[in-house]
C-alpha positions, -999 to +999 in steps of 0.1 A: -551-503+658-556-512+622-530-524+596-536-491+578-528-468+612-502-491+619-485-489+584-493-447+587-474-446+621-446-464+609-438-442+577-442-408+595-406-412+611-393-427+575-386-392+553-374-408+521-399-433+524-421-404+523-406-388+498-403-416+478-442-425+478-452-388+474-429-390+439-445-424+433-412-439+426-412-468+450-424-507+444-451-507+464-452-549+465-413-549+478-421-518+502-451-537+518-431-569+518-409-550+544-430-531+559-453-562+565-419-580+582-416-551+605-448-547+620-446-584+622-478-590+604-488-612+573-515-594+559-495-583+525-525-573+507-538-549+533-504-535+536-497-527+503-537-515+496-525-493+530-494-481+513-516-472+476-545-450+497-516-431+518-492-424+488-523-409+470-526-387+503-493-379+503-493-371+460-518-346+468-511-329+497-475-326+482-490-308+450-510-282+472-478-279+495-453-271+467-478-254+449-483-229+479-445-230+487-434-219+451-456-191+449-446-172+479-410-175+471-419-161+436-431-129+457-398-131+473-360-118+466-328-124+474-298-105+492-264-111+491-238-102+517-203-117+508-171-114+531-192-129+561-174-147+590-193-177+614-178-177+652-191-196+681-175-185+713-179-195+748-181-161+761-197-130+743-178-105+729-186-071+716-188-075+678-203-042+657-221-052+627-229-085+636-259-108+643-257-129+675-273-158+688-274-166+724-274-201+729-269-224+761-228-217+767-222-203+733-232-176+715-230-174+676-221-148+654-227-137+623-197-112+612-184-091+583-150-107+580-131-065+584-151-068+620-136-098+633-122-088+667-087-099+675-074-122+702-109-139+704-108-176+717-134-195+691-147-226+697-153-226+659-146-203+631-159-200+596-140-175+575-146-161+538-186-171+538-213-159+519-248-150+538-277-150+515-312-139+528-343-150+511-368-122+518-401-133+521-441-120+523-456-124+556-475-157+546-443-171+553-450-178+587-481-196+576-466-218+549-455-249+560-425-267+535-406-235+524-372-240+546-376-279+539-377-270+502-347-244+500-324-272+522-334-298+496-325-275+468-293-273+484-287-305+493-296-319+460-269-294+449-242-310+473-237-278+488-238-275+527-251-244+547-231-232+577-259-217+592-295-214+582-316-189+607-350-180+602-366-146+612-401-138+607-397-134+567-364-136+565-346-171+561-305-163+566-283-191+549-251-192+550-224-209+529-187-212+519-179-186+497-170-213+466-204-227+472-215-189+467-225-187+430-240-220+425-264-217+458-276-180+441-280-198+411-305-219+425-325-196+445-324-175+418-342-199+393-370-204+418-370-174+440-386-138+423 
């Protein structure tokens, strides 16, 4: 295999690396110092000529990506359900207006928080949530990036979903209600 594969191979498992070469905002001569230490080679100049060509790559194909990404959310809208509850249980339960999730020994639901059955033993429960839903065009299924780029949006935002499902054009996230506003905000500025 050739310094380039090798240096290719080792940065697909490395996100931020990725991340960080696609925003070209990485020293390429310190990265290919390391990079040259763990693949236990001394071959600096090939490394780092590795690392130029595949961050060029990586620019492009990021453009197209994002391109493609921020045009079909700007076909899409947003939905807003407050008063949501999150409960996992270990057995099911009849829940009406809900969404539910069979998983291996748990099931999760998605509930509006007056439907919340009584007596229910939870493994875990999220009260007083907000469930946004990002409705999208079909192309969704085709566009790689989109969930990665709402999550990031999120992320960079601080604020943490507590669930995120995704349905044929229709990507379900849920947050804490005070986390509500500020994660609308955000869609909203990119989304429709």
């Amino acid at each position: 295999m050739t310094i380039a594969q090798n240096v290719r191979n080792y940065l697909r498992n490395k996100p931020y690396l990725l991340e960080a070469l696609e925003k070209n905002i990485v020293n390429l001569s310190e990265l290919s110092r390391q990079i040259e230490n763990e693949l236990k080679t001394d071959n600096t100049s090939a490394v780092k000529a590795a690392l130029r060509r595949f961050s060029e790559e990586l620019q492009k194909h990021k453009q197209k990506r994002e391109e493609k990404v921020l045009a079909l959310l700007k076909r899409s809208n947003i939905t807003v359900y407050d008063r949501k509850s999150v409960m996992i249980t270990s057995k099911e339960i009849q829940a009406k207006n809900s969404m539910k999730v069979d998983l291996p020994g748990k099931y999760v639901y998605l509930i509006d928080k007056t439907d919340l059955p009584e007596n229910i033993n939870t493994l875990v429960k999220h009260e007083n949530c907000t469930m946004i839903i990002v409705h999208s065009p079909k192309e969704l299924e085709a566009t790689p990036g989109v969930l990665a780029f709402l999550t990031t949006l999120l992320a960079e935002q601080n604020i943490n979903m507590i669930e995120l499902i995704s349905c044929w054009t229709e990507t379900i996230i849920v947050v804490e209600k005070k986390d509500s506003l500020k994660t609308y905000e955000v869609f909203s500025n990119i989304v429709g």
